[in-house]
C-alpha positions, 0 to 999 in steps of 0.5 A: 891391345896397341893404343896411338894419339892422332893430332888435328889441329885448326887454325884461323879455323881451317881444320887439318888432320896430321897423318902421324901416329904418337906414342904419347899424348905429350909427343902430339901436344908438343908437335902442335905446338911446334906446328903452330910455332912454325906460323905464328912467333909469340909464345904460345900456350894452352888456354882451355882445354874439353874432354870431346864428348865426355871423352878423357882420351879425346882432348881439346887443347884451346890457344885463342879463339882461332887457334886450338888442336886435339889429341885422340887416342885410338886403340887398336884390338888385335885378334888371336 
């Protein structure tokens, strides 16, 4: 079984889904916040965090009210 985190993030409430693959939760989370860094030049840091759907593996990290991402992780069943 192969697993791998996918990244999207909303800003100003516009979605964007970022088309590449982690090896970890923390490689995503610290491409988004160096995603949001490239727009925005204070400090950024997570407020809130919700499981989606009950999910521990699919994650909502919230910045502010208009700003927050979310970490998934996908794995991949490989047939014999």
């Amino acid at each position: 079984m192969n697993k791998y985190y996918t990244l999207q993030t909303i800003e100003n409430g516009h979605s964007a889904i970022i088309h590449k693959q982690f090896k970890t939760r923390d490689q995503a989370i610290d491409y988004a916040f160096h995603y949001f860094s490239n727009h925005y030049r204070e400090d950024l840091q997570v407020e809130d965090e919700f499981y989606i759907d009950g999910n521990h593996h699919n994650i909502e990290y919230v910045i502010d009210y208009y700003n927050r991402f979310r970490v998934n992780r996908v794995e991949l069943q490989l047939s014999r």
